[in-house]
Every structure is written in structure tokens, then in C-alpha cells.
N, C-alpha and C positions, 0 to 999 in steps of 0.2 A: 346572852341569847339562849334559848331551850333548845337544847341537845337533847338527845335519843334520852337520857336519862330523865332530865323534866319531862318529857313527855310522855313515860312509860309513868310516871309518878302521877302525869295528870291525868293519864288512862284509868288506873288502879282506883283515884278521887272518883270519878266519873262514875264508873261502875257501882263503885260503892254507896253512891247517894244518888244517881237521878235515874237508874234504869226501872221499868215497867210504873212509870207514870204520865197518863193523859197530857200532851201536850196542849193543851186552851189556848196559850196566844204566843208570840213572838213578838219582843219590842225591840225595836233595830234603830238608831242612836242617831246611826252613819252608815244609810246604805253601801256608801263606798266601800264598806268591810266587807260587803258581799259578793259572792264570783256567782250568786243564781237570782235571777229577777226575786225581789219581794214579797210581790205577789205571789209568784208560782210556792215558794221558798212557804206562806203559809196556806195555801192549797197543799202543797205536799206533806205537810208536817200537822198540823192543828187537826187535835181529836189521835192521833198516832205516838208510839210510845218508846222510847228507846230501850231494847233488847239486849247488846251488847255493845261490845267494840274490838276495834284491831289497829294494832300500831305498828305504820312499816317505818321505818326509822324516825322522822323530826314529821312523820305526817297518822293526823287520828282521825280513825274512821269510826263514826260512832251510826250502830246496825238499828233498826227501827224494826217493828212488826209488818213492814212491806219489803219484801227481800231485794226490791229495785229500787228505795231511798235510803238511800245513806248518806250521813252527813260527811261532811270533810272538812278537819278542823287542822288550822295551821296557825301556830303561835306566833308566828315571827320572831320581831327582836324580842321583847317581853309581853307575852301574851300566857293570860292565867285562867285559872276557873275558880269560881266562887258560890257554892251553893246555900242559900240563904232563905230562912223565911218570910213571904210577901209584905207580912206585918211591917218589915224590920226596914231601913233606909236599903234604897239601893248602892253596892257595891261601889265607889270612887273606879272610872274606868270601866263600869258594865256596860258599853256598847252595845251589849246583844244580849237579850236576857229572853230564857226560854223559861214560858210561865209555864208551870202544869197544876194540874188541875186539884193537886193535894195540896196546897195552899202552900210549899216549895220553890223556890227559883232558881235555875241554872243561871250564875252569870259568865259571859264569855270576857274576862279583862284586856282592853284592849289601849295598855298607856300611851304607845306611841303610832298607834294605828297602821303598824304593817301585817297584822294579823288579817286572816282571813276565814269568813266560814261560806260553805256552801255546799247544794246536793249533787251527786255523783250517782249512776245508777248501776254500776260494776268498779268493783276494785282494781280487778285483775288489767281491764283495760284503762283505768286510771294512771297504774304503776308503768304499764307497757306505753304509754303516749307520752309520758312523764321522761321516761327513760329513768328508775328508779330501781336501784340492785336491793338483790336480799340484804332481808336487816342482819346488823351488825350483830346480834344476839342468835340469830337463827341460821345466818352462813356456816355452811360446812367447809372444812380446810382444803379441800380437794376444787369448790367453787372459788373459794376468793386466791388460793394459787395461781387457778387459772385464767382467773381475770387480773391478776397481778404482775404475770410473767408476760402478758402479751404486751405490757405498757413500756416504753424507752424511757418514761420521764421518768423524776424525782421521786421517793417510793413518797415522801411525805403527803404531795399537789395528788398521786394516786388513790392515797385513803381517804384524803377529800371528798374524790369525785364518787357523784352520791350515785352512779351508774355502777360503779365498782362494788361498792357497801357502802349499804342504807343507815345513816344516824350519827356520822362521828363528824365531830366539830375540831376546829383548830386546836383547843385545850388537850382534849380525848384523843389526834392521834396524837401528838408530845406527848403522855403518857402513855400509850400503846410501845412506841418505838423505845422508851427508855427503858422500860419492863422487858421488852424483843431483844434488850441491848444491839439495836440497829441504827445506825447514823438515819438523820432524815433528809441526807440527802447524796445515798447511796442510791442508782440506780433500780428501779423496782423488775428488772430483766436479769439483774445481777445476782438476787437474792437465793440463795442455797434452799434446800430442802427443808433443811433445821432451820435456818432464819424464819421462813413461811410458817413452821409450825410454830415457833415462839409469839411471831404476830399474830397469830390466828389465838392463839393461848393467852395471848395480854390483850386483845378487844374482847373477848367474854369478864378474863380478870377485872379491867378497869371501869366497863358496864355493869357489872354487879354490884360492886362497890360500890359506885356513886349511886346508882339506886338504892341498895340496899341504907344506908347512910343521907338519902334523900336530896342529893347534893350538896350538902352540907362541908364544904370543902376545908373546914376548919376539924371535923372528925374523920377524913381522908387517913389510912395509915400514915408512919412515919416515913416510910418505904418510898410514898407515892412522891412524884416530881412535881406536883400541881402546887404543893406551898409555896416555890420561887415564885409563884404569880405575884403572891401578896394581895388575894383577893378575900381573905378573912383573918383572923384570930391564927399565928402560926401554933404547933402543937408541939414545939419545942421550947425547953427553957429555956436553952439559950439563941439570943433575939435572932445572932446570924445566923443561925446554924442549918436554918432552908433555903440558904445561898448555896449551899451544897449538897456534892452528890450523898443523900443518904448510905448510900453501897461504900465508896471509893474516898470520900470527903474531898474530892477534886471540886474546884467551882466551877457552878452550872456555868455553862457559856449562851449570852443571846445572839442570834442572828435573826436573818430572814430568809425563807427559801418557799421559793411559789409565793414571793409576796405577802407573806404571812410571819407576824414575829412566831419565833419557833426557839425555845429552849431544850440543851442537851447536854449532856454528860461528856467533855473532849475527849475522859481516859479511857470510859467505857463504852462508847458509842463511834465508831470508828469509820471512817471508808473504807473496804479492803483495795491495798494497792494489784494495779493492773497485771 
């Protein structure tokens, strides 16, 4: 699924290939994709030109030369973009394909069709009806404390919720909390001063990284806990050795907590007792 990181990635694409070009037409596959009538969707758009964008965590807002259309694009489970020229076949999965008018196509990949796109005519009231916290990249440690401390539950099912901070998936916080060396499923009401700042200090770490790295979880440091996934290539010679803790070499342990598998470090990731 596209976490904050795919999606700052497919910001970065976007910008860099489709802004200040004549929108002509819009071809739409599967209206179902869409959260704005069709019609309206090329009344609003067609002859208008994408200017910018802004990404609050797992949501992109792509800015047009009308300051009240903005698009709002959501990838769902695997939802991509593809910029191609018209000449050329359509992208396998372009759903939604924004023609402009320099003979270029945005396509919107839409494989299992939970992606969505649609217009939105304010952000601010988008995020606020949404119930949607500052992104993960942009939260200050004195905000996400204190939306941290107020919570009784599990800190893990906490960083979750996308009202707390915007962008972190199930993978991303299990790496946030190993990096915190914080159990995840230590009380998020219990957490010390210095715990909050080492969390606060491993969601910028583990967000840069995979950005920087392009999610590419096979060039993840050594460091990182995301190789017990076994979701690419480990970067270890020896085959077991992302069974364990990189720090401590204790093995990882799986469980579940908030209903989510969840990997952690037992020696170094601890509960503190009562």
C-alpha cells in the first residue's frame, strides 16, 4: 500500500513532469474512481493547468491555476502515475488519463481500483472534515506529544491513527518504535519526555530514508527492522541474519497489537514495569 513515502515520491514525479500544461481532455475508464461528477470534473479542469501540489500524508493535492480547483488524488492499495506520450500505448491500469494539450499524458494507475481522484475547492477544510493531523514530516515534537499523551491506548494503534499524524502505515510505525527503542505496546499516556522525543526523532529518520531510497526496501540500511519483512532482496550476506535485531542480535519477535502484525526487538524494546 502507498505510505507517506510513495506518495511524497509520486508528488516529486508529478511536479516534475505534468505542471504548467493545458489540460484538453480527461479520459475516465471507471467513473467509479471518481468522488466529483464527470461532467463537472471536465467543466472544471479542461483548458486549466496544474501549478503545483501539497501532500498531507497518504493524500495529494495537486494545485491548478484556479485557487478554488484542486485536485485530490488518493492511491489506495496500489495506485501510480505514469506520464507518457499520446503517440505511445496507454499505460496497463490508466484509469484516468489527463490529456494536455503538449501532446503528454498523465496517467492515474489504478490496478485494484481503490484509488481515487477528485476536486476539492480548500484544503484546509478538506483536512478539517476528514479529521486528518499534521504530516508526519512537518509535525513538531511539542504537537505530536501532545496529541500522544492525551491517548490511554496502545502507543502503536496511536501512530496509526491518521488524526494523531498524518502518513505512517503499519511497516513505518514498527520502524519508528524500534529506532524510539519503544515497545509497541506500551501505553502512549506512559511515555517519558525522552521517549516522545526519540519518536518524534525516528518518524523524520525512517521518512527520509525511504524517500530518499525511493522505497526501495532492499537499500534500507542495515540498521533498519523493515528486512524481517522479507518483502525484497535482504542486504545481508548472511541469509538469516534480518531475523535479527541489527543492534542486540536478539530475534525479532512477531505478534499482533491493535490487530496489526507488528515486529519488535524483546531485549530492546521493552514495557517499563508498573
Amino acid at each position: 500500500m502507498p505510505e507517506l513515502p510513495e506518495v511524497e515520491i509520486r508528488r516529486q514525479y508529478l511536479e516534475a513532469s505534468s505542471l504548467n500544461q493545458p489540460i484538453s481532455h480527461i479520459e475516465v475508464e471507471d467513473k467509479k474512481l471518481l468522488t466529483t461528477d464527470y461532467n463537472t470534473l471536465l467543466a472544471k479542469l479542461e483548458g486549466r493547468q496544474f501549478t503545483g501540489t501539497q501532500r498531507i500524508g497518504k493524500n495529494l493535492f495537486v494545485l491548478t491555476d484556479d485557487p478554488e480547483v484542486i485536485v485530490h488524488m488518493h492511491f489506495g492499495m496500489t495506485g501510480d502515475l505514469e506520464y507518457y506520450h499520446a503517440s505511445l500505448d496507454r499505460p496497463r491500469f490508466a484509469r484516468i488519463v489527463f490529456e494536455f494539450a503538449s501532446g503528454f499524458n498523465l496517467g492515474f494507475l489504478c490496478p485494484r481500483k481503490f484509488e481515487r481522484v477528485g476536486l476539492i475547492d480548500s484544503i484546509e477544510a478538506f483536512i478539517k472534515r476528514k479529521k486528518i493531523g499534521k504530516d508526519g514530516l512537518d509535525i513538531s515534537v511539542d504537537d505530536l506529544s501532545a496529541s500522544i499523551q492525551r491517548k490511554k491506548a496502545l502507543i502503536k494503534p496511536v501512530l496509526l491513527d491518521q488524526s494523531v499524524v498524518a502518513g505512517l502505515g503499519n511497516w513505518i510505525v514498527d520502524e519508528v518504535l524500534f529506532q524510539a527503542f519503544v515497545h509497541p505496546s506500551q501505553r502512549a499516556d506512559t511515555l517519558t519526555e525522552k521517549q516522545l522525543d526519540q519518536i518524534h526523532g525516528a518518524i523524520r529518520l525512517v521518512l527520509e530514508t525511504a524517500i530518499r531510497y525511493e522505497a526501495a526496501y532492499r537499500d534500507f540500511p542495515n540498521s533498519f527492522l523493515i528486512h524481517v519483512r522479507e518483502w525484497d532482496d535482504s542486504p545481508y550476506d548472511d541469509v538469516e541474519a534480518h531475523k535479527f535485531c541489527p543492534r542486540c542480535k536478539t530475534r525479532i519477535e512477531r505478534t499482533e497489537v491493535g490487530g496489526r502484525t507488528t515486529f519488535f526487538c524483546p531485549k530492546e524494546q521493552v514495557v517499563p514495569a508498573d
